[in-house]
N, C-alpha and C positions, 0 to 999 in steps of 0.2 A: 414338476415344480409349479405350483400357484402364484397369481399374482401376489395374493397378501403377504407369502413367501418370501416375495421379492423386496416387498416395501420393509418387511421383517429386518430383512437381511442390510437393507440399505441404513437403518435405523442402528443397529449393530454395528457397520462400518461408520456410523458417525461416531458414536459413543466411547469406541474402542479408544479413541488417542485421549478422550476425555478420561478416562478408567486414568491412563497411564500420565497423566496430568496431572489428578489427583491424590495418585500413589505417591510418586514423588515429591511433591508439592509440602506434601505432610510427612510423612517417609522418607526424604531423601538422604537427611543426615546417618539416618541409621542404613538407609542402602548403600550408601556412601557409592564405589567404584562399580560398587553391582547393580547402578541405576540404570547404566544400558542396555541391559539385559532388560528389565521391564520394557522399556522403551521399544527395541529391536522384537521383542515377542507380540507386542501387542500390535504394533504396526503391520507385521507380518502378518497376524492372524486378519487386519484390516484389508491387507492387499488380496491375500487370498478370497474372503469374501467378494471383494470385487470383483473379481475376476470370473468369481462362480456367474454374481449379476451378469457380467458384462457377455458371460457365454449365451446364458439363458436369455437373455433379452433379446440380444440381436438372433438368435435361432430358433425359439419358439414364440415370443410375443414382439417382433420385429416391426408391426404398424401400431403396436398399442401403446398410449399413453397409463401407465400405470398413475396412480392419483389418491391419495389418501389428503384429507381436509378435514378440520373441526374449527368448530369455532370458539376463539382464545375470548373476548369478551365481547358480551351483550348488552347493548344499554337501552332497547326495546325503541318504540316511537320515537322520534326526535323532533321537536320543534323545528320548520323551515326545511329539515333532511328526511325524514321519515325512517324504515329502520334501521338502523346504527349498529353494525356490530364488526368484527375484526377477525379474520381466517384465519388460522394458518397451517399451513401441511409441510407434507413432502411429494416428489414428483419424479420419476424414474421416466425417461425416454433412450431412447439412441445416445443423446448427447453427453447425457448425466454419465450414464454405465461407462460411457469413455474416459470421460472426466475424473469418477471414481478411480480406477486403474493408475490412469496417470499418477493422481496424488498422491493413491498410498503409494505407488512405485517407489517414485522419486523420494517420499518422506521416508521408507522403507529403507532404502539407500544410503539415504545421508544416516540416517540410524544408526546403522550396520560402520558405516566410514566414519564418522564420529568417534566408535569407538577406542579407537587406535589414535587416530586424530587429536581430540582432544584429553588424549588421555593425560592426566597430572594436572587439568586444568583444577583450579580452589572452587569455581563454581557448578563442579562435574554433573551434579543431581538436579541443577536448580536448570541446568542447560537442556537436560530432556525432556525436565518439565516443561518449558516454554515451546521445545518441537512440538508437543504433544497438544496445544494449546492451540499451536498456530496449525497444526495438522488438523485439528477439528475445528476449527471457525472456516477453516479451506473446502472442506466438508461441507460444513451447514449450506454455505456459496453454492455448491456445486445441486445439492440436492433439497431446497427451498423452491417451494411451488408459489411464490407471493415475493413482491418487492419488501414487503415490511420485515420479512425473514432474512432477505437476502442483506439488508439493508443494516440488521442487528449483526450478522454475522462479519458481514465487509467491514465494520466497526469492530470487532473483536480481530482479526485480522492485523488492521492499521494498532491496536494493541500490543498484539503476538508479537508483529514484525517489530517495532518499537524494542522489546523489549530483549531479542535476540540480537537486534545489529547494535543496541548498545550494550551485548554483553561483558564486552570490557569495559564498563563505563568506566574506571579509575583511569585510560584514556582519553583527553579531552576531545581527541579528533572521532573516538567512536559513541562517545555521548553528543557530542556536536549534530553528527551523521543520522543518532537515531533520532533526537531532536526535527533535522532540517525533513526526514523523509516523512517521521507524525505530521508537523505543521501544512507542508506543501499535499500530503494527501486529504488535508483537512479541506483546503481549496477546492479542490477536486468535487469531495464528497458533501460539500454547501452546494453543489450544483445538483449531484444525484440527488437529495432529500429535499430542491426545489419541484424537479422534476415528478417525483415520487408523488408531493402535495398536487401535484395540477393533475392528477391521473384520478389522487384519490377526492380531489372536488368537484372533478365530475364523476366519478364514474362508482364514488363509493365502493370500492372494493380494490384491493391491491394483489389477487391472484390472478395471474398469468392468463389463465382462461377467462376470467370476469372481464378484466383489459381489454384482452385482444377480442373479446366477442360482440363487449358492445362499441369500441372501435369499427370494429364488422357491419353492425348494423347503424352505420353513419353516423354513431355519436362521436362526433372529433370534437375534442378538445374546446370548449367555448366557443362550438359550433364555425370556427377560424381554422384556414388552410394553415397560416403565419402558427398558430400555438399548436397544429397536428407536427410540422416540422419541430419548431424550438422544443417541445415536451420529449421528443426522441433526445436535440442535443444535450437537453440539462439533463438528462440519464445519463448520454454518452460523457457527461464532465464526471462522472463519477471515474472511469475506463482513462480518462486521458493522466488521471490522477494515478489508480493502480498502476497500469501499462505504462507509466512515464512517458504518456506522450506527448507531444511539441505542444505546448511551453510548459508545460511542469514535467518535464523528464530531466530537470538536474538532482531530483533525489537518489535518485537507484546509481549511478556509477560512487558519492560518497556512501553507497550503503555496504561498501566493499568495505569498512573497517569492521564490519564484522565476520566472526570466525568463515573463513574459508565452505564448509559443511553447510552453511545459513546463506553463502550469497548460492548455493547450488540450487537449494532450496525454492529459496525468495524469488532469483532469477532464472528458473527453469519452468517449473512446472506449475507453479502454487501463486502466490502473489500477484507476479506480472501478469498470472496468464487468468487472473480475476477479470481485469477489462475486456481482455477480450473475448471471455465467458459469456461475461454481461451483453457486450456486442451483438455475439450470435443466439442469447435468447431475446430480446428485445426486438432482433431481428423485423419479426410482422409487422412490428408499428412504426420503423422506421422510412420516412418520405426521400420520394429519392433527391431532392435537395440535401435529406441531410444524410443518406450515403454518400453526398457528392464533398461534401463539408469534410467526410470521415474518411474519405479515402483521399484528399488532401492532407489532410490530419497525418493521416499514415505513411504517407510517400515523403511530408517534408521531415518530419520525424527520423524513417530511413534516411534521409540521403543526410540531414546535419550529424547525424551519431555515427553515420559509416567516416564521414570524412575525419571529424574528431579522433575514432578511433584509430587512424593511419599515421598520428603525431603520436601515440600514446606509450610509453614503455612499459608503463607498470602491467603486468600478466595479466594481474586481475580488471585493472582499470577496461582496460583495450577488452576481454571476455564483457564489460561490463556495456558499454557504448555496443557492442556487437549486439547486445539483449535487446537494449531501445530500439535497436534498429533492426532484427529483426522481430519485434513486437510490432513497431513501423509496418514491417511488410505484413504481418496478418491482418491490421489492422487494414490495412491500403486493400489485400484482399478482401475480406469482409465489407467493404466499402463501395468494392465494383462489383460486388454483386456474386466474388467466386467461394459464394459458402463453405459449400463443401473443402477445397482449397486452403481457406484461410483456417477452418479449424484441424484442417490434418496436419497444418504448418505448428501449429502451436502443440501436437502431440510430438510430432518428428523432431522438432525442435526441445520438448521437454528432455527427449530420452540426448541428444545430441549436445545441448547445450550445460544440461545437471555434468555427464561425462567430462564437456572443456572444464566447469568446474571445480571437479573433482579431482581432475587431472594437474591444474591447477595449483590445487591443495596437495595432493601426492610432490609437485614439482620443488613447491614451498618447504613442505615437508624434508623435505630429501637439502635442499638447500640451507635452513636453520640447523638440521645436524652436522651436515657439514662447516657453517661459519662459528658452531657455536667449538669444535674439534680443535680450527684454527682459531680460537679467541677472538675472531674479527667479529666486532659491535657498531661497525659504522658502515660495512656491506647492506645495500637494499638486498634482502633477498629475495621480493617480488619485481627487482626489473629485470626486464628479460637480457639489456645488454649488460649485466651481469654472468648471465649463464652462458650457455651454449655445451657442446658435447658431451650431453645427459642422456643419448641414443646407448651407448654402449653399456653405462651403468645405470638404466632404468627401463629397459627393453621393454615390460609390459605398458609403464605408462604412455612409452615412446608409441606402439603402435597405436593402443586404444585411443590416444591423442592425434594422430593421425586417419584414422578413421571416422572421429569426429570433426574435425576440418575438410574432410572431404565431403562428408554429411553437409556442413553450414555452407562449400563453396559450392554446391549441387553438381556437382561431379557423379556421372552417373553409375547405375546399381546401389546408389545411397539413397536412405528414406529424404531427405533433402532434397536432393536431385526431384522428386518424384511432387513433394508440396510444391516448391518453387519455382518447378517449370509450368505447374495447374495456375501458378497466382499471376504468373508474368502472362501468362494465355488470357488471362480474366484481363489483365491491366490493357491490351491491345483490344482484346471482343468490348471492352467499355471503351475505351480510345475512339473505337469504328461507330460504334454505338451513340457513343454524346460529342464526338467532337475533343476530347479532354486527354489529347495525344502526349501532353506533359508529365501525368504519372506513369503513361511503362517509359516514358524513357528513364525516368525518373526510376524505378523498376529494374530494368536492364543497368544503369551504370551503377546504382549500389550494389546489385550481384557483382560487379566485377571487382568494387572494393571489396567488399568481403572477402572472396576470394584470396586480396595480392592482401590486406592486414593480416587473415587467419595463417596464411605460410607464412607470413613477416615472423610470427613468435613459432614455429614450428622448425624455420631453417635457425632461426635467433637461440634459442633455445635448450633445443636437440642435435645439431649438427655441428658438423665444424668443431673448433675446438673451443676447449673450457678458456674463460678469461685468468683462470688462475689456474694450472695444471696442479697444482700441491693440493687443492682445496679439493679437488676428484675426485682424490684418493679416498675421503669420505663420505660421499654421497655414493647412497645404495637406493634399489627398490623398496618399497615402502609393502610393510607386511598385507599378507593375503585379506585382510579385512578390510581395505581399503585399496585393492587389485580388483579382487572381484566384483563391488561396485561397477568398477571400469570394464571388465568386459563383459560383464552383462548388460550397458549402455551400449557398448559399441558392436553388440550383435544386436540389438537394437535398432540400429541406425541404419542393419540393412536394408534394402528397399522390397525383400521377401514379405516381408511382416505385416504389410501394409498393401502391396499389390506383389499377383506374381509376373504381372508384366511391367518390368525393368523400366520402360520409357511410356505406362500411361498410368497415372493413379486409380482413372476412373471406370477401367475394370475390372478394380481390389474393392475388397468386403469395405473398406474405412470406406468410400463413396456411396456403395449400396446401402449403409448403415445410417450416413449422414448425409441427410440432403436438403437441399434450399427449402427454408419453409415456406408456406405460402403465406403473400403480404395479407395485411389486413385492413391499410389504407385505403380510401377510394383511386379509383382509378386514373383522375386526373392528378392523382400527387404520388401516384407509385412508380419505380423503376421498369426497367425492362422486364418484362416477363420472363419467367422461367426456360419458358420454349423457344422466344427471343434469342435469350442471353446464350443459352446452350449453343443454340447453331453458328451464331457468332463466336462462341469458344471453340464449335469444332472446329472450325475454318482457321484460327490464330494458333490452334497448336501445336503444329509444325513450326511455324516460324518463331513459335517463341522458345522453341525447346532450342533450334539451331540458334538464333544469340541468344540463348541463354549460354550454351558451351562455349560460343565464339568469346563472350564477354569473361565465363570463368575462368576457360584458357588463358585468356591473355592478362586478367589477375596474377593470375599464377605463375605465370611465364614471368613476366616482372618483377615479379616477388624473387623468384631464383636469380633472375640476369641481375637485380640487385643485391641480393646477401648472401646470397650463395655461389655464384660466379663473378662478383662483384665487375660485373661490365657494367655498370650504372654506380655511380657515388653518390649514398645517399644523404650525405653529407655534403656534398657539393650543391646537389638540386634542393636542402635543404636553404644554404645560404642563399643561393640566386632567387632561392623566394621565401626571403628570410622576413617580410610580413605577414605572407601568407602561413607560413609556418606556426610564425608564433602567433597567429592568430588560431591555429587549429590547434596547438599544443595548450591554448589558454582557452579551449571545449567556445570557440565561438564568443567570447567576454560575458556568459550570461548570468554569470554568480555576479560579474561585476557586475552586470545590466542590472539584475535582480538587487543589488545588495544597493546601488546608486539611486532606486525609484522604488519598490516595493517594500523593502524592509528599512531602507531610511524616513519612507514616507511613512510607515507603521510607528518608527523611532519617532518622527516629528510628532504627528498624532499622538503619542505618547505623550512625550514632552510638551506638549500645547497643554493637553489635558493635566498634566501634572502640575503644569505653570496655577490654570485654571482652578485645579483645586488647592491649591497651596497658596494663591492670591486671592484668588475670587470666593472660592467657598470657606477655605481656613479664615482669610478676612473676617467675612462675613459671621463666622461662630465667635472668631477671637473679639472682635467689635462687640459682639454679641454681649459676648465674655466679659468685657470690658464695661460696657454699659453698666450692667446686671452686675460686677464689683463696685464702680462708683455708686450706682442706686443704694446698695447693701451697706458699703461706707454711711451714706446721708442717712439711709433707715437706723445705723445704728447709733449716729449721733443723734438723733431727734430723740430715740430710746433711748439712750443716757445723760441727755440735757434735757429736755421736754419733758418728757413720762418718767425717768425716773427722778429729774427732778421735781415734776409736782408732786408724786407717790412720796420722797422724801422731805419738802418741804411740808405736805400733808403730817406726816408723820412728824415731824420735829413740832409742828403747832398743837399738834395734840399730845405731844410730851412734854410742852413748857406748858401745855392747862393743867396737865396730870400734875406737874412739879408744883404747879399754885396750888390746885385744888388740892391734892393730899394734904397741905399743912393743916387744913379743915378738919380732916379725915382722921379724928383722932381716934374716936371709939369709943368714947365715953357719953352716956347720955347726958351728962350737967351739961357739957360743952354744948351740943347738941339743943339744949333748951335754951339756953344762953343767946346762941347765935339764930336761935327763933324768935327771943323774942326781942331781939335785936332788929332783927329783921320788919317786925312787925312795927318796930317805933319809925326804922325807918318810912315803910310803906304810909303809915300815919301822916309825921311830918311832909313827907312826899305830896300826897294825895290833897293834904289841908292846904299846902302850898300851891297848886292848882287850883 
């Protein structure tokens, strides 16, 4: 297999979800119920694809950057810039080939689960189309050798998603949702496209290698240490947008009003995992001030969304705060510097996290045929203290949903286990490193919440008994096209796939494959070195992997003592700290923070400007207006007393001479001679009288 081969093929796997976009888009009504069938074949032939890349790459061209470039427009010499034109390609490394896999995976999946899923929905055709939309603008992201590509595609994205989480718009809460998560990514992505400008006015050129190489040869940024750091973070505002991280991560847990298959989607593998894509290619030109910025970023992020999620009932809600905050932790990783780490966390976690969703949706599933059997219309049947003893009548989702909670609490022989004891190692080797001892702790206690939330809905659930035993009787496993999804995540999730030693990542292929690149910043503004930071991770990974267990256990262990052996009332410790409570069950006040200062102030400004134009500028026209009527009044009275009455009095004088004169005017010549020579006696006596 060739390189060009490769870029072929990557070109193919973007196109593919496009094909199935298109079909249905125009097609759909006449494919009607046989739209996911387009859907499901075409994705599949995407994932295969990848996969083919992902083999070939890492086995035969494993240090090469594959690289394909043309150039989109030319505009020759430029005044003041000199010559002006605009790249753009595609770009196949280690990262991308992985990245591919993932996408189609998971897009693959939902496909396949959708089918069953959504079946009977009215917008059945119109729903694959939009997959297929948002599976290739995920694409474009993934395999774009230039920020300007990337930039086009991450805007087609923030589209797709739009247009999937408001697929029930005729609900106000899931038009609201797609709404609030368009706007706040808009935020975001005013910072990536500041960023993008300050790269592209110095450095003219927005390809990855153009960037990072004369970055290299000490062109920073408006030749300032200050704009080499801020031009990484106004990129990284792009990533805090995607990845909802601390302070725009209140989009992503309302993006749960959309269909079940779309939050699997969105918050697994594709969407969220855009920032932190972004993160670890940008990686080279990142200063370690602003690693240091982002792995705060990351840590406060985890820890406000892990505590959040520990009040939360709703199934999806609580999966959803779980996403932020472990997005939080890759993010945190990526930050101290454990490359590698942070983006095995964001595949370990695709396959783990799609699975809680899907599971999820199976759960949901199983429960709306059930409440709808007992005509009950007032049952939530996304909160989980609703359910419980669903282990017996839904055994496959039971276990596969169990293996992926043991995945996200890193519980070992899980690919979980395997990311997150590499990140928490990173968070102590940067702790020892800078002094900045507050993210592993930070680190270590959200692994222990995750932990004691993920069994919260698992013992809630699945165990124990149903809150309604009558209502059991109808709830069954949910068909093999939305099982199988499930245990192909959850074999997935083993820690084989990735290393075959059980307790170290980084002597499996995913390390060999993916490894720290080298910075491109000068060296009094770059982080610890590669050789540095390793040795410092060797020495931390023992002790991070032990509390790593010590903290998961004892999650876990609380999680039982409370809901499952109920030696803790959770109910009780909720009152005795019944502020705190309702302070995490109301996600930290930051809708209210947000809706009291940012969106009232948006309101104001509104309303100032609308005051403005409707006083000041309507004034100003109607004045205008007004003026311009009274002038048009007085012009038309001058025109009908002035001018047309001189025009008329004109006239009337020369019809009363007409009236004399005609009596003259007989037509006969005597008369004629007569009054000649009347004329002449007069003229006579006249003249003689002078």
């Amino acid at each position: 297999m060739t390189q060009s081969l490769l870029l072929q093929l990557s070109v193919a796997v973007l196109f593919l979800p496009l094909v199935s976009f298109l079909i249905l888009i125009f097609f759909g009504k006449k494919l009607a119920r046989q739209s996911d069938v387009i859907g499901i074949f075409l994705n599949g032939a995407a994932l295969a694809l990848s996969v083919t890349i992902l083999y070939a790459k890492v086995n035969f061209f494993h240090d090469e950057l594959l690289n394909f470039t043309f150039t989109w427009i030319s505009l020759g010499n430029v005044t003041l810039i000199g010559p002006l034109k605009f790249d753009l390609g595609i770009m196949i490394d280690n990262l991308t080939a992985v990245m591919l896999v993932v996408v189609t995976l998971i897009s693959f999946l939902v496909n396949l689960f959708s089918s069953k899923y959504m079946e009977g929905d009215i917008r059945f055709s119109r729903y694959y189309a939009n997959l297929g939309l948002f599976s290739f603008s995920m694409l474009g992201i993934v395999i774009a050798n230039n920020f300007l590509s990337m930039y086009i595609f991450w805007e087609l994205v923030g589209l797709s998603s739009y247009l999937l989480i408001g697929h029930w718009y005729e609900k106000k809460s899931a038009s609201d949702a797609s709404k609030k998560a368009f706007v706040v990514n808009r935020v975001g992505d005013f910072g990536f496209l500041i960023g993008i400008l300050v790269l592209w006015a110095n450095y003219h050129t927005l390809t990855y290698e153009g960037v990072y190489a004369a970055i290299g040869s000490g062109m920073i940024p408006f030749q300032s240490a200050w704009w080499m750091t801020a031009s990484g973070l106004l990129i990284f505002c792009g990533a805090v947008g995607k990845s909802a991280q601390f302070p725009l991560h209140v989009w992503l847990p309302d993006a749960m009003e959309g269909p079940t298959p779309v939050s699997a989607l969105i918050h697994a593998a594709t969407m969220v995992a855009a920032g932190v894509y972004l993160i670890a290619r940008t990686f080279p030109m990142l200063t370690a001030d602003a690693l240091m910025v982002i792995a705060y970023v990351g840590a406060i992020t985890a820890f406000i969304s892990a505590t959040i999620a520990i009040a939360q009932t709703d199934i999806k809600k609580v999966l959803a705060y779980s996403t932020v905050s472990q997005l939080g932790y890759m993010v945190m990783g990526l930050g101290v510097g454990a490359f590698s780490a942070g983006t095995m966390h964001l595949v370990t976690h695709a396959a783990f996290k799609a699975g809680l969703f899907l599971g999820a949706g199976s759960v949901i599933h199983a429960m709306h045929n059930a409440l709808h059997h007992a005509h009950d219309h007032h049952t939530d049947a996304q909160d989980i203290m609703n359910m419980g003893g669903l282990r017996k009548k839904m055994p496959i989702t039971f276990w596969t949903f169990v293996m992926f909670t043991l995945a996200i609490s890193g519980v070992p022989l899980t690919s979980g286990f395997l990311s997150k004891d590499e990140i928490l190692a990173g968070t102590l080797a940067y702790g020892s490193l800078t002094g900045h001892m507050l993210i592993p702790i930070i680190g270590f206690l959200v692994a222990g919440l995750t932990a004691f939330y993920m069994f919260r809905i698992v013992i809630l659930a699945f165990m124990g008994d149903h809150k309604d035993p009558s209502r059991l009787e109808h709830v069954h496993e949910s068909p093999l096209a939305m099982t199988l999804p499930l245990m192909l995540l959850a074999a997935l999730s083993f820690f084989a796939f990735y290393s075959l030693n059980p307790i170290g990542a980084s002597s499996g292929w995913f390390f060999h494959a993916i490894e720290r690149p080298a910075t491109v910043v000068p060296l009094d503004m770059a982080a610890a070195s590669t050789e540095i930071f390793e040795e410092a991770l060797h020495h931390a990974h023992n002790t991070a992997m032990l509390f790593s267990l010590l903290v998961a256990g004892t999650g876990i262990l609380l999680s039982f003592l409370t809901y499952h052996w109920k030696k803790i009332s959770a109910d009780a410790v909720a009152e005795s700290m019944a502020p705190v409570h309702k302070f995490l069950l109301n996600k930290w006040y930051f809708d209210e923070l947000y809706d009291a200062t940012a969106v009232a102030g948006v309101k104001g400004i509104a309303a100032l400007f609308a005051w403005f134009d409707g006083k000041i500028v309507d004034g100003i026209v109607n004045g205008a207006g007004s003026v311009t009527k009274m002038g048009a009044v007085v012009s038309g009275k001058f025109d009908s007393i002035v001018v047309d009455g001189f025009v008329n009095l004109t006239a009337t004088v020369a019809g009363t001479f007409g009236l004399v004169l005609r009596k003259v005017q007989t037509g006969r010549v005597q008369s004629y001679i007569v009054f000649a020579i009347l004329g002449i006696v007069v003229l006579f006596f006249f003249y003689r009288a002078v």
